[in-house]
N, C-alpha and C positions, 0 to 999 in steps of 0.2 A: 899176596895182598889179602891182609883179613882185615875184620872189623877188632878192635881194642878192647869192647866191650866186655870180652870173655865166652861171647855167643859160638865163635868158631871152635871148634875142638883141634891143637896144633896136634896130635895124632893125627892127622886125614892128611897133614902135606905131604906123606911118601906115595897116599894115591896121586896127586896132586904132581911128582914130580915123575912119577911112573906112567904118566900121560903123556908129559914133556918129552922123556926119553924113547918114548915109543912113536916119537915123529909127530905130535902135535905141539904148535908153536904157542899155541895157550888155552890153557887148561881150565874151564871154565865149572866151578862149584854148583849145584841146581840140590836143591829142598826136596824136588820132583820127580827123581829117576829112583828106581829101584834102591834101596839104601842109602837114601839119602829119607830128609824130612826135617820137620822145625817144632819146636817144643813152645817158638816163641809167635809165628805168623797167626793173624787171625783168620776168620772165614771171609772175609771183607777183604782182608789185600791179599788175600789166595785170590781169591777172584779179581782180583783189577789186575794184580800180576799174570793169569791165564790172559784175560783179555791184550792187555800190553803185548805181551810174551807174542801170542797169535797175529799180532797188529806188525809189530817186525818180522815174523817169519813172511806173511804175506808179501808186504815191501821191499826186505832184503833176502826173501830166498835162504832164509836160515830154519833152523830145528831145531831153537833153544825150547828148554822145558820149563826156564825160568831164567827171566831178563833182568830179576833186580834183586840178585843175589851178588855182596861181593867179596866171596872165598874165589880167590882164583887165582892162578901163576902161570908166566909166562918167559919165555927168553927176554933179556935185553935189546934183543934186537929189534922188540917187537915196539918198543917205545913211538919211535916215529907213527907210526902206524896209529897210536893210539892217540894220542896230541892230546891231554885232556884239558877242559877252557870253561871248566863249569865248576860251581863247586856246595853240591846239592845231593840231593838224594836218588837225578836222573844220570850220576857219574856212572853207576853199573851200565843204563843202557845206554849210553853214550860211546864205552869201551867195546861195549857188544857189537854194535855198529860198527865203529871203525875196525875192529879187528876183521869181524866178516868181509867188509868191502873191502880191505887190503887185502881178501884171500887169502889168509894165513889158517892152518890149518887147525880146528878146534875140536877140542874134546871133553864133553862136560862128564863131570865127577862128581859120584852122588855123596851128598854131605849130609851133616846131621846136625841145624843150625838149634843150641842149648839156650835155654833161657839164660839173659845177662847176668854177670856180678856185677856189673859193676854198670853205675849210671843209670837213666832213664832214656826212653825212645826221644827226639823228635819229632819222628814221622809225625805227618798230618796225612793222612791218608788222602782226602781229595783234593787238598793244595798241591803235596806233591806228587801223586797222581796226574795233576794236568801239566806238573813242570816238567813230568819224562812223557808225555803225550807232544806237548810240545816240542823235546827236544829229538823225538823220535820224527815228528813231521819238517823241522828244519832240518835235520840229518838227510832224510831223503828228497827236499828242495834242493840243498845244497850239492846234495851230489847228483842230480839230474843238471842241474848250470855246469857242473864240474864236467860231466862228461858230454853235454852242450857243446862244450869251450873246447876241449878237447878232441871231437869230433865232429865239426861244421859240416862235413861234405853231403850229410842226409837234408839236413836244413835247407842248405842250398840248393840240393837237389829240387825238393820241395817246393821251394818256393820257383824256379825255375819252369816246373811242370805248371805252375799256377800262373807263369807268365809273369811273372815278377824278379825283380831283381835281390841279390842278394845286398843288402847295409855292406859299406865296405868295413875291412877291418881296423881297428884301430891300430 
């Protein structure tokens, strides 16, 4: 999965697949690790991308270097997993998310994002910026109800010790 712009360099997919085959189910690109970097990032979404970046490591317990980069490969198998239902500039960390929460095993690969041939940006930097802040804090509502739902018995417990009864289930 690259961008079309011509930004990706298609030399980096044999790292990209020598990730894969070394036992990680998806292969995640980063700007930010050792041999990687961007010709193209300004100093303003370096830093909203740090902040983001650290905002889901906190939340989900990950060590990405860089949340909203999207060079990356993965098995097939891994689709379910990723469900994507957005269709924006918060689709990297969207992916990022579900892949971690499904527990699949990740391995980021340092890239070297080139200035485009082809086309102009969209980015808006603080528009989209608050659509992957948002889509990072619905990600982690959504999966705190998910495992809610899936695990009543602390709830109930809860509310028990408070002398309360549990809502029956539906």
């Amino acid at each position: 999965m690259l961008d079309a712009d011509g930004s990706a360099d298609p030399s980096e997919i044999r790292r990209f697949v020598e990730a894969l085959e070394a036992g990680a189910d998806f292969a995640k690109g980063s700007r930010f690790r050792p041999g990687g970097g961007s010709a193209d990032i300004s100093p303003l979404r370096s830093a909203g991308n740090w902040v983001l970046s650290r905002t889901v490591n906190v939340l989900f317990g990950t060590s990405y270097s860089d949340l909203c980069y999207g060079y990356n490969a993965f098995w097939r198998r891994c689709l379910p997993a990723i469900s994507v239902d957005c269709d924006g500039f918060e689709v990297e960390t969207l992916i990022n998310i579900r892949v971690a929460r499904a527990g699949l095993r990740i391995a980021e690969v340092p890239s070297f994002e080139r200035a485009r041939i082809h086309g102009q940006s969209n980015l808006n930097t603080f528009r989209d910026g608050a659509r992957v802040l948002r889509t990072i804090l619905r990600e982690r509502v959504a999966g705190a109800e998910r495992h809610r739902l899936a695990h009543p018995e602390p709830e109930r417990l809860a509310l028990e010790a408070l002398g309360a009864q549990a809502p029956a289930a539906n």
